[in-house]
Structure formats: structure tokens, C-alpha cells
C-alpha positions, 0 to 999 in steps of 0.5 A: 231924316225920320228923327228930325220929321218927328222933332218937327211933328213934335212941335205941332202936334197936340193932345187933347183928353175928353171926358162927359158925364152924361146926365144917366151917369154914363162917362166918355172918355177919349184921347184925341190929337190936333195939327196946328197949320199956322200963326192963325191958329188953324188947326187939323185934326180927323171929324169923328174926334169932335162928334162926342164935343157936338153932341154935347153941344147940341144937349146944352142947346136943347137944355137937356 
């Protein structure tokens, strides 16, 4: 039974790398992971892995 829930686990789960170069040369680096929840494209994953994509987000909004 674990070996078949894994097998499904494996077709839906998906790694994502980050990596950011800040503009002091500082580099981020972080492996995360996403659930796909359905043909939408829907997908899950835990808020604290995007925290270092927002704050880059808010950078280039602010032009910095």
C-alpha cells in the first residue's frame, strides 16, 4: 500500500529550485516542493516557500 501511495505522490508532486542574487551580492538559494490539485492547474504548496519570490516581487516594484 505505501508503495503504490508513493507511485501516486510521484505524479503530482513537483520540485521547484530558487535561486536570487541580491543587488549586495548576496545569493538565496532553496528547494521547494508544489502539489498539483487538479487539470486547473491548482496547486499547493506551504506560504513560507514563496516568502523570498514576494519579497523579490516587491523589489522590482519598487524599482530597487
Amino acid at each position: 500500500m505505501f508503495v503504490e501511495a508513493c507511485e501516486e505522490a510521484r505524479l503530482i508532486t513537483h520540485p521547484v529550485v530558487t535561486n536570487l542574487r541580491r543587488l549586495n551580492g548576496e545569493i538565496e538559494a532553496g528547494v521547494m516542493a508544489f502539489v498539483t490539485l487538479n487539470s486547473d492547474g491548482w496547486i499547493i504548496t506551504a506560504g513560507h516557500l514563496l516568502d523570498p519570490l514576494a519579497c523579490a516581487t516587491e523589489r522590482v516594484g519598487e524599482g530597487t
